[in-house]
C-alpha positions in Angstrom: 75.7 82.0 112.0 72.2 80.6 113.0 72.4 77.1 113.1 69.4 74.5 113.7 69.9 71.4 115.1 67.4 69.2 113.8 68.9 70.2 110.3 72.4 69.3 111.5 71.3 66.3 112.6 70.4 65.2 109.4 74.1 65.6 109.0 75.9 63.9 111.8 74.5 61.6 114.6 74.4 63.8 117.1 72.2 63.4 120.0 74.0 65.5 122.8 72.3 68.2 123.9 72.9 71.4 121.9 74.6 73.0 125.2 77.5 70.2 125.1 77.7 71.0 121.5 78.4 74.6 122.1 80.7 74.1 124.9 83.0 71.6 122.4 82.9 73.4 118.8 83.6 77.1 121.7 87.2 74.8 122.7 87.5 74.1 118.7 87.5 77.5 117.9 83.7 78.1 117.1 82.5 80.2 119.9 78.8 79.9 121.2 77.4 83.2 121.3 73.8 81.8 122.3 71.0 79.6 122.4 67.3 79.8 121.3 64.4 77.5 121.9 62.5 77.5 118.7 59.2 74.8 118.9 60.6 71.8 120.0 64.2 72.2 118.2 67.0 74.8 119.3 68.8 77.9 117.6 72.3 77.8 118.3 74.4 80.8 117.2 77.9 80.5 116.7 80.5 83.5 115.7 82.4 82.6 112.9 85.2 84.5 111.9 86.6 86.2 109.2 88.9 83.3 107.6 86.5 80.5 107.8 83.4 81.1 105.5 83.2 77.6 105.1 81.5 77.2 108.9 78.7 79.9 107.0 76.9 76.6 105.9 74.9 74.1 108.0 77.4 71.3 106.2 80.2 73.1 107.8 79.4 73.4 111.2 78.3 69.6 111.1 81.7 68.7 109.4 82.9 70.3 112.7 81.1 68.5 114.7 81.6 65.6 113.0 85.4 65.6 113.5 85.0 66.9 116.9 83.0 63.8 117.8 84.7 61.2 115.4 81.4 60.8 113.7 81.1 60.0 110.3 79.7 62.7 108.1 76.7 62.4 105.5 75.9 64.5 103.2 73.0 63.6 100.4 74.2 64.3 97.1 71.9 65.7 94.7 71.0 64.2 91.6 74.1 66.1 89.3 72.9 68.3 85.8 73.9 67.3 82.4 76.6 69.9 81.3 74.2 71.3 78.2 72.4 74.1 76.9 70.3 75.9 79.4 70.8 79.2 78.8 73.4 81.4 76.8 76.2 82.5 79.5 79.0 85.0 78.4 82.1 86.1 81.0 83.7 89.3 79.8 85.6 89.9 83.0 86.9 86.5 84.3 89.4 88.2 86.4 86.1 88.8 89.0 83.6 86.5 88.0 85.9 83.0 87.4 83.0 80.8 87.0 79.3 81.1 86.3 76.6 78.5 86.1 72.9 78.5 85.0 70.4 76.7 85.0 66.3 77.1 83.5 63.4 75.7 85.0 59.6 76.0 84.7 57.9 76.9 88.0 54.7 77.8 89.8 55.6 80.9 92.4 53.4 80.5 95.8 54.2 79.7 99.3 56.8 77.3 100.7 55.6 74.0 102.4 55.5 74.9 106.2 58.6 73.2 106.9 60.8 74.9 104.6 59.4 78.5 105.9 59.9 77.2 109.5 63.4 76.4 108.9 64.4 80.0 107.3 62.4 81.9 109.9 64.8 80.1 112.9 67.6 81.1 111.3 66.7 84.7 110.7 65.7 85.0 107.0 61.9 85.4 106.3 60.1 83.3 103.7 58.9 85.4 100.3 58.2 83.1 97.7 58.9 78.9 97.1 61.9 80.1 94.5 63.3 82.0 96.6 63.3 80.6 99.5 64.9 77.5 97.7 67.8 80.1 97.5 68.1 81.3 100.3 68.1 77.7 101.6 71.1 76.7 99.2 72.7 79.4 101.1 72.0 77.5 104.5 72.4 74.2 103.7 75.3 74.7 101.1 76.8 78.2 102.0 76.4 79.0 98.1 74.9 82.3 97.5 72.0 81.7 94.3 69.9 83.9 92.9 66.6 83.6 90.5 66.0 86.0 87.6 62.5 86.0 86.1 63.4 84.5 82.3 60.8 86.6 80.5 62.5 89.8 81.7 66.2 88.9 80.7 66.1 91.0 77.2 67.8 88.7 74.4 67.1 85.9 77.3 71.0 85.7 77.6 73.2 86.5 80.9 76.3 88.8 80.1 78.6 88.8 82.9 80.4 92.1 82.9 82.0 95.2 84.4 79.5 98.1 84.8 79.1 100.7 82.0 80.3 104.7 83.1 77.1 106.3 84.0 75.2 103.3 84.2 72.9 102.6 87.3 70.2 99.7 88.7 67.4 99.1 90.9 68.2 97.0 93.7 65.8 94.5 95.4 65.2 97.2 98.0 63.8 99.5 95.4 67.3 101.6 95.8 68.8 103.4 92.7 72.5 102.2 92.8 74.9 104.3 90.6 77.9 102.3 89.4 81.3 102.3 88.4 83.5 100.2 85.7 85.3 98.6 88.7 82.0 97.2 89.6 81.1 93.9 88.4 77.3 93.3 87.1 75.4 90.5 85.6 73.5 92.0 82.6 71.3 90.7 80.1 71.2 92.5 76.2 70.7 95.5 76.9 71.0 96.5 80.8 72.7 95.3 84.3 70.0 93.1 86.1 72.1 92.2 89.3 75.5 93.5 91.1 77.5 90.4 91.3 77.7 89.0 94.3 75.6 91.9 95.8 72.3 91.6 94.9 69.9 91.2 92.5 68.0 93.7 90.4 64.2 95.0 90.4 63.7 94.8 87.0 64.0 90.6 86.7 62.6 89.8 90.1 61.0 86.7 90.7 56.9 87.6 91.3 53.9 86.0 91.5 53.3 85.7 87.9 56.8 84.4 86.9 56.8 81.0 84.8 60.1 80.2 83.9 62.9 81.0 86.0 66.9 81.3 85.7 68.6 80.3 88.9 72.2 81.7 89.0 75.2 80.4 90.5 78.4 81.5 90.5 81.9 82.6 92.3 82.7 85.9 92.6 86.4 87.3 93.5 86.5 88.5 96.6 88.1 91.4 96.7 85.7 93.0 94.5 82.5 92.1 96.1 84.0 93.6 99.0 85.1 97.0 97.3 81.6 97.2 95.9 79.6 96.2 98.4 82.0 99.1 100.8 81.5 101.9 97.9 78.0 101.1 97.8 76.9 101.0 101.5 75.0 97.3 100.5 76.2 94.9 103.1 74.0 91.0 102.4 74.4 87.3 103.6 75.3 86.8 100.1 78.3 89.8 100.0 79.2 88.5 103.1 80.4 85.2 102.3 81.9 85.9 98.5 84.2 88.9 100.1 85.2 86.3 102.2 86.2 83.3 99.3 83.7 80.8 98.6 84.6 77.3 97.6 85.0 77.4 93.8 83.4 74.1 92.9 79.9 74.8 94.8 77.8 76.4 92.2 77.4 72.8 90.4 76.7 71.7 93.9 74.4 74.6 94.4 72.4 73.8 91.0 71.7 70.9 91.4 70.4 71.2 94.9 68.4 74.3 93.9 66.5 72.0 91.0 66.2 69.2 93.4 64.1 71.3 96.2 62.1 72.9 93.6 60.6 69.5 92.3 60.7 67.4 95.9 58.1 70.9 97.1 56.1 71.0 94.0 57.2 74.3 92.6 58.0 73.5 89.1 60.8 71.2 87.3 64.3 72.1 86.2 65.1 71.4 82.4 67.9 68.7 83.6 70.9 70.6 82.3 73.4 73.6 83.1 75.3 75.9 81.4 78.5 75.7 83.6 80.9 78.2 82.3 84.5 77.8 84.0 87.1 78.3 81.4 90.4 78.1 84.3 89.4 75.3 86.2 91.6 75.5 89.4 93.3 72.8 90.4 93.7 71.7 94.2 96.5 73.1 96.6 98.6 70.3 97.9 100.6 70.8 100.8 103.4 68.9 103.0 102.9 68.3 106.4 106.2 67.1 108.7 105.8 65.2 111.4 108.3 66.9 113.2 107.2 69.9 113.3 103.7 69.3 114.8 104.8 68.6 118.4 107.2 71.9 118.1 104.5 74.3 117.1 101.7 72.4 119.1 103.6 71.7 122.7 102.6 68.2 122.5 103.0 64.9 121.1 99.7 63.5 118.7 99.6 60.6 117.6 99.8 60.1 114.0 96.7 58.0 113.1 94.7 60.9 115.2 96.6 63.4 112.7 95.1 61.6 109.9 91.7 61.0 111.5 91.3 64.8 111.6 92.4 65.9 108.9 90.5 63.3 106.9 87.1 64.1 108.8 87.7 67.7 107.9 87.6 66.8 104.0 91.3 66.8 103.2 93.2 64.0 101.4 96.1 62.5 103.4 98.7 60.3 101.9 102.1 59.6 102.9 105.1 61.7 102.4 107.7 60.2 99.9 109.9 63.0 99.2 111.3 66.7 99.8 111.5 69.0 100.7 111.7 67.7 104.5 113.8 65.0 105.5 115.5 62.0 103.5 112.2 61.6 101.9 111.2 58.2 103.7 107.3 58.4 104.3 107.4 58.5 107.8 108.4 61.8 107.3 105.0 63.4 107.1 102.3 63.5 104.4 101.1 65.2 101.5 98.0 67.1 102.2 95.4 67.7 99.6 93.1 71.0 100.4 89.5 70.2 100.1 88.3 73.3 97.7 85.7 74.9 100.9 88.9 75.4 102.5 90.2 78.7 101.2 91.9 79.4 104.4 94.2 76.9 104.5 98.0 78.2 102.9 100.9 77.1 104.9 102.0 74.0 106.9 101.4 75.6 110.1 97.3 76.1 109.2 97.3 72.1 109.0 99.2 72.0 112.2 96.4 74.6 113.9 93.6 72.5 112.1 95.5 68.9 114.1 95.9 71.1 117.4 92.2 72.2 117.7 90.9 69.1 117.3 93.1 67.0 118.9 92.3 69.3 121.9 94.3 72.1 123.6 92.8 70.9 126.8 95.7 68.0 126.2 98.0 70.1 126.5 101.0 69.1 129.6 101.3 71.4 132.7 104.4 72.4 132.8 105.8 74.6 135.4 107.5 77.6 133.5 111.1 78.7 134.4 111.8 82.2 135.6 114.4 84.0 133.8 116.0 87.4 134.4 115.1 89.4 131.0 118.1 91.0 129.1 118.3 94.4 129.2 116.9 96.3 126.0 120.3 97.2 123.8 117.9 99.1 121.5 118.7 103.0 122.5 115.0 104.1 121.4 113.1 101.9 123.8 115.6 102.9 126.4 115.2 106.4 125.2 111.5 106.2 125.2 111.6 104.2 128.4 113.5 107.0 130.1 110.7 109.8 128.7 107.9 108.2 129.7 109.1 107.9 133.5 110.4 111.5 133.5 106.8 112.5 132.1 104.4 110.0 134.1 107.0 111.5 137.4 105.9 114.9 136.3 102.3 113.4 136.8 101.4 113.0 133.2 98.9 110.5 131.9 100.4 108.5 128.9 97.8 108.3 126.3 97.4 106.1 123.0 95.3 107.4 120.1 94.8 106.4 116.8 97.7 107.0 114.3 94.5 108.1 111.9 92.9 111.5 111.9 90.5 113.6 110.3 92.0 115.5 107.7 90.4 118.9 108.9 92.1 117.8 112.5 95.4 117.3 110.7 95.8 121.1 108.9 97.1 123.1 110.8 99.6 120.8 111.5 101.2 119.9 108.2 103.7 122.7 108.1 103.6 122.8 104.5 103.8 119.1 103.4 100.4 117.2 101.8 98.9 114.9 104.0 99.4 111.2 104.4 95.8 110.0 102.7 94.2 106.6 103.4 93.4 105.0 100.1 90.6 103.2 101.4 89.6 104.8 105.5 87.0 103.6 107.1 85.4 107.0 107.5 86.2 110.6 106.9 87.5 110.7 110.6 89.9 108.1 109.8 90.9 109.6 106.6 94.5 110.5 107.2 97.7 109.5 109.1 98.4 111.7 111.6 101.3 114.2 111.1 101.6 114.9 114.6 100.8 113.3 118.1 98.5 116.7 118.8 95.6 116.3 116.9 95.1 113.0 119.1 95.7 114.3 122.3 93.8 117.8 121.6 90.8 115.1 120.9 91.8 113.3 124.3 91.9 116.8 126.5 88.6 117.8 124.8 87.1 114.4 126.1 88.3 114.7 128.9 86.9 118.5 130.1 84.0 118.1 128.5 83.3 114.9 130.9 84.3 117.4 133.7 87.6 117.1 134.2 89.2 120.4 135.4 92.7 119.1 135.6 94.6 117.4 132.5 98.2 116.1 132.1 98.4 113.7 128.6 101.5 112.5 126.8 101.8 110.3 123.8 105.0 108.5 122.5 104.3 107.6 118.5 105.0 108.1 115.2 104.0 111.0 112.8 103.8 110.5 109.0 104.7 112.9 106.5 105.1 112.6 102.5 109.0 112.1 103.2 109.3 110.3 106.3 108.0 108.3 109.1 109.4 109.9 112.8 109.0 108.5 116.6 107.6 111.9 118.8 106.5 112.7 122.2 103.5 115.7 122.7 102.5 116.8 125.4 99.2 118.6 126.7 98.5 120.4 129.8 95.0 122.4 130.8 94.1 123.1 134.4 95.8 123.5 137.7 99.9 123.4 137.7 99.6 123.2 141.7 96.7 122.0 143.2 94.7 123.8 146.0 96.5 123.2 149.5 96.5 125.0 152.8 99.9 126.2 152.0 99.5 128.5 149.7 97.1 129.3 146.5 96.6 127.5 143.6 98.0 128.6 140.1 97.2 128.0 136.5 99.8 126.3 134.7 101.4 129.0 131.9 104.0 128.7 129.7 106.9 128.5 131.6 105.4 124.9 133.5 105.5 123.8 129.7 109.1 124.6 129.3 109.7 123.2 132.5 108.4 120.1 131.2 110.5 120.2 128.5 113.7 121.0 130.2 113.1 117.8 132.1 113.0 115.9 128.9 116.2 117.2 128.1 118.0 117.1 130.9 117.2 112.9 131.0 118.2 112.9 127.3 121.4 114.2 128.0 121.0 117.3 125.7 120.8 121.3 126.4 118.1 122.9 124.5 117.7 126.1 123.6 114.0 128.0 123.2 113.5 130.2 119.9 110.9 132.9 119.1 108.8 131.2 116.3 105.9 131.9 114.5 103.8 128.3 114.9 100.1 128.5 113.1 98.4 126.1 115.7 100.4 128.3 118.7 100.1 131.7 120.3 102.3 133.7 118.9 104.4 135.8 122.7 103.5 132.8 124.3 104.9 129.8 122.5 109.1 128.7 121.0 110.6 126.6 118.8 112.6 123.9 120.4 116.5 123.9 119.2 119.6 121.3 119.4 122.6 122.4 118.2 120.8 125.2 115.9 118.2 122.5 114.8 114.5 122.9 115.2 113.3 119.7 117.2 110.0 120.8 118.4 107.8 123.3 119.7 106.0 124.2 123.2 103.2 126.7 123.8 99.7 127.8 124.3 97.4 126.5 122.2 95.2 128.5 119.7 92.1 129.1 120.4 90.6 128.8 116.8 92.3 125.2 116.7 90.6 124.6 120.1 87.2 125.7 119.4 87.3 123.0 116.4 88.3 120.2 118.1 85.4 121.2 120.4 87.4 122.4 123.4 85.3 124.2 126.3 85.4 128.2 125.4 88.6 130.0 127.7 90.6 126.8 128.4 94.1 127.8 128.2 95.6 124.6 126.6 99.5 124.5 126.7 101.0 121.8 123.9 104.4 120.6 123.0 106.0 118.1 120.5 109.4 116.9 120.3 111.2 114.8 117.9 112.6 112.0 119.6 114.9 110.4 116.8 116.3 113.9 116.7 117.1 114.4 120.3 118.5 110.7 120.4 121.0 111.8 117.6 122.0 114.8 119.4 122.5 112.9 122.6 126.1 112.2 123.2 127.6 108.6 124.1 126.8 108.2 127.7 129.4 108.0 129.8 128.4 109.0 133.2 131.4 110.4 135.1 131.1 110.7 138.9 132.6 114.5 140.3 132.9 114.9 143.9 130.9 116.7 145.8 132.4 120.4 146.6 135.0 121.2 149.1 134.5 124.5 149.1 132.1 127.3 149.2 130.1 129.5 146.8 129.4 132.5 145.9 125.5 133.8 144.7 125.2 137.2 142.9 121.7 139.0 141.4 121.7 140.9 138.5 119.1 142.7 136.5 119.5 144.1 133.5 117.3 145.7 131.1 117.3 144.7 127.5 114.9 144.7 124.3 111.9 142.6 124.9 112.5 140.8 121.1 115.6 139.1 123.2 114.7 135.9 124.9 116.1 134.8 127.9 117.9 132.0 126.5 119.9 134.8 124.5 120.7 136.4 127.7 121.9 133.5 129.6 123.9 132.0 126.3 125.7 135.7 126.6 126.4 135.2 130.2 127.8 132.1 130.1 130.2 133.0 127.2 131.7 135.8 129.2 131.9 134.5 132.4 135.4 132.7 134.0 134.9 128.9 134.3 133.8 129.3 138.3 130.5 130.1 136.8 128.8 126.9 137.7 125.1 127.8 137.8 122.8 130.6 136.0 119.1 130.5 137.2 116.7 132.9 135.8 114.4 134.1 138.4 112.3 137.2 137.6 110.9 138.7 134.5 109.1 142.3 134.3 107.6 144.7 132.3 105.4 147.2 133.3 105.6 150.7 135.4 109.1 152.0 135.5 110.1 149.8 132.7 111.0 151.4 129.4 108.7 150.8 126.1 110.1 148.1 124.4 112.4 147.3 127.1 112.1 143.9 129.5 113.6 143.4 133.0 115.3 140.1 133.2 116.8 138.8 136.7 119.4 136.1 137.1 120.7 134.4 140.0 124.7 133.2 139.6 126.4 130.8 141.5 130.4 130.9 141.5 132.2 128.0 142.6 135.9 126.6 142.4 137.0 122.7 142.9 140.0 123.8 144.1 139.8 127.0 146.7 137.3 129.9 148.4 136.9 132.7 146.1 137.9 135.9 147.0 135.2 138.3 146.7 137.3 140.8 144.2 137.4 137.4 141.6 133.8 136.8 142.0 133.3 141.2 141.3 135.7 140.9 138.6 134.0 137.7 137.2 130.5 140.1 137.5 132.1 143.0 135.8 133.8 140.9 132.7 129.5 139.6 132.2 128.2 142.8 132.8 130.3 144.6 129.8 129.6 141.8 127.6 125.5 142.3 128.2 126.1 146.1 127.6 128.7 145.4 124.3 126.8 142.8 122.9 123.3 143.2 124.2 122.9 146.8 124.4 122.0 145.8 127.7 121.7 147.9 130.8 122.1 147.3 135.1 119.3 148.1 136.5 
């Protein structure tokens, strides 16, 4: 907001330097983005946000200033309308247009007086015509968006206010076609729409050089629907701006009589002296109770009450004393009764009166204090321990955690959806926001893809978060791996990482989870299929690992011939399959063991983990270890047929095996990999 501060001035004695002023209203919560010389006077700009489109006026910055000085405030009424016929006014949606006040005048269009054109060109809006200018410096002054209509072209010369017809479509001010929709409101004379309400105006009853008698418009809009239409349009304006953001109800009487009092004190013409004011639901004002006890709770310090009333008062609300519940015994030292001033559309709860006292009492008053160290309790949740607990074994593994957004495009989110619709934004900011992500891939593709195309060979990423689907909402971990899975060094050559690093990975996970996975053949759309499994607890599909398809690659823009290995696992799943943890302590072995090789040759549809599940079922309970170590296919292997190579480790608590138990042990395995398998020694 581009503020002037000769106009303020005329508001508030204020003769410090506009820097000072920047610096105090930046501590008040009204942060100085910058200053401009303009002439003699100076620019300053302040960021206002969202919830205070009251500060969108130059009255409200100098009511700030006002209180933050202790300064009295003065503000030049205007000489007030008759309530009377102007022109004809009809609301047929009150539900988005509440209120809605007219007024006629006779004018003269030409140039503004040099001052009033110097004044709109220093804070950013250039001067058209006298009437509109007087608008746009209503909307200044006043914060109340206005707009002028050109009498003669109002057919019927009535004002319809009214939701958009199906099919029906204007001409903006920019000379834009605008097709609308019945959610859309519209001010319309007779026969046609001649402005979108709170928007802009329309082409067709602009204000030009030849225009005698004017209609000057002002009104309050609901916000939410300037906001919807101004998004589905693509029209963002200073007037859109501050309606989606709640305008004080009882300013377009204000505004009026304002607007008719510029136009005569510059010459342009002379307002008929009444409005048609139609606001069938008047609203009445929000009282509130503010306790005394609770300010120096909330704020950290103690402020003294005539300062609380000082503030509060200087800010436009009415104070009074407290003289019953719901707080206390209902003696008026308990607090007071707060009357919202209608600008303030912000102000809801007790606790924004506190923040309103706080501010302008001053943080800076705050006490030092010293603050106590405490030892924090350890987390009894089991998922942040359980996600604590992942993220160290991955970030040990030298993954990079990454956070993405939970949104995605919907294209990104296909082949992922294993059968369920996807999770759709009823209102995203963009189609590449336009769904909730139902996995933690899509994101961290989008991240690896980054990432190499900025010339990174080597990429580890991880995300913890939650995936959406139609029937639930779960907490995951993914994983993405591209690159090197040991780096060049002078000890031996470097390797690309492959699908058994992936496994690897998530081996670790379970093994820190307390669970035994098994790996599954599985046909996964977005996966290779011979290089990728379906991750299993206790018969349960948890997840998947494997390399990534290229067709999902080349879409998400990855380099051509990266070999991408993914994962995902569900973490509330492996948390439920986790057993109580109690950690029991074994000692460490007495006596020796016993390491046997075997190969056997079975059908390559078997997976390892089918192998080892049928060794460790056969084999006596000094079986304590089963290591897979080789894998081949090739010359002197059998179509259809895989080598597999295990290393077993025998071991008792109790004595040295004889060498005919650990033969006999071998034997008992062997028969069951023939029996059961079809399997053969090699």
């Amino acid at each position: 907001m581009k503020v002037l501060l000769s106009w303020i001035r005329e508001f508030v004695d204020v003769p410090e330097p506009a820097e000072d002023i920047g610096k105090l209203l930046s501590v008040r919560g009204l942060a100085l983005e910058g200053l401009e010389s303009h002439g003699d006077d100076v620019v300053m700009d302040f960021d206002v946000t969202a919830n205070r489109p009251d500060c969108l006026s130059m009255i409200g910055i100098a009511r700030e200033i006002a209180t933050a000085y202790n300064r009295p405030l003065t503000v030049p009424a205007a000489p007030p309308l008759t309530i009377g016929a102007s022109v004809a006014v009809t609301i047929e949606a009150p539900e988005l247009c509440p209120r809605y006040a007219g007024a006629v005048a006779d004018v003269t269009v030409g140039p503004s007086p040099q001052w009033l054109q110097d004044r709109l060109t220093a804070c950013g809006i250039r001067s058209i015509s006298n009437v509109v200018d007087i608008t746009n410096y209503v909307l200044l002054e006043l914060g109340q968006p206005m707009h002028a209509f050109d009498l003669a072209k109002l057919g019927g010369g009535a004002i319809v206010v009214r939701r958009a017809k199906s099919g029906e479509s204007i001409t903006t001010l920019d000379g834009k076609v605008r097709s609308l929709t019945p959610e859309m409101l519209v001010i319309a004379d007779a026969s046609r729409a001649q402005a979108i309400g709170g928007v802009m105006g329309g082409a067709d009853s602009e204000v030009s050089a030849v225009t005698k008698r004017i209609v000057f418009e002002a009104a309050y809009f609901k916000p939410s629907s300037v906001r919807a239409t101004s998004k589905a349009l693509g029209l963002k304006t200073d007037a859109s701006t501050r309606f989606e953001r709640g305008m004080d109800v009882t300013a377009p009487a204000r505004a009026m009589a304002r607007a008719c009092q510029l136009l005569e004190q510059i010459g342009a013409g002379k307002a008929s002296g009444t409005i048609q004011d139609v606001y069938p639901a008047p609203q009445p004002a929000a009282s509130l109770v503010l306790e005394r006890a609770r300010l120096p709770g909330l704020l950290g310090m103690d402020v003294p009450d005539a300062n609380v009333e000082r503030i509060l008062r200087s800010l436009g609300f009415t104070v009074a004393p407290h003289t019953g519940g719901p707080y206390g015994d209902g003696h008026p030292s308990d607090g007071w009764t707060v009357t919202t001033p209608s600008w303030r559309v912000d102000i809801k709860r007790q606790v924004d009166l506190i923040e309103e006292v706080g501010r302008h009492h001053g943080f800076e008053h705050l006490p030092s204090t010293f603050p106590g160290v405490q030892q924090a309790p350890a987390s009894s949740d089991p998922r942040i321990v359980r996600d604590r607990r992942v993220r160290n074994a991955l970030l040990g593994m030298g993954f990079s955690e990454a956070i993405t957004f939970a949104f995605v495009e919907a294209i990104a989110a296909e082949p992922f959806l294993a059968g369920d619709s996807p999770v759709a934004l009823a209102n995203p900011l963009s189609e590449k926001f336009a769904v909730m992500r139902p996995s933690l891939l899509p994101g961290l593709i989008d991240a690896v893809s980054h990432n190499r195309r900025h010339g990174r060979r080597d990429v580890q990423l991880f995300e913890i978060g939650t995936r959406f689907s139609p029937r639930a909402e779960t907490r995951g971990v993914g994983f993405a791996w591209t690159g090197l899975a040991t780096a060049d060094h002078w000890s031996g050559a470097r390797r690309e990482v492959d699908f058994f690093d992936l496994k690897g990975v998530v081996e670790q996970l379970a093994a820190v989870s307390l669970v035994t996975l098994t790996f599954v053949a599985a046909d996964v759309p977005y996966l290779v299929k011979g290089r990728s499994a379906a991750i299993a607890v206790n018969g349960s599909t948890i997840g998947v690992c494997g390399l990534l398809d290229s067709g999902v690659g080349d879409r998400r823009d990855l380099p051509s011939g990266d070999a991408v290995y993914v994962g995902e696992l569900n973490l509330d799943a492996l948390t439920a399959a986790a057993p109580a943890e109690t950690l029991r302590a074994t000692p460490l072995p007495r006596y020796p063991w016993v390491v046997r090789d075997l190969s056997m040759l079975v059908d390559d549809t078997l997976s390892a983990g089918t192998v080892r599940g049928t060794i460790r079922s056969a084999a006596p309970v000094t079986l304590s270890e089963v290591r897979e170590f080789d894998r081949y296919q090739g010359t002197g292997i059998p179509d259809g047929k895989i080598s597999l190579s295990f290393r077993l480790t025998f071991q008792s608590p109790e004595r040295t095996l004889t060498d005919e138990e650990v033969q006999a042990g071998m034997q008992h395995i062997i028969d069951a990999l023939t029996r059961d398998l079809a399997a053969t020694q090699r």
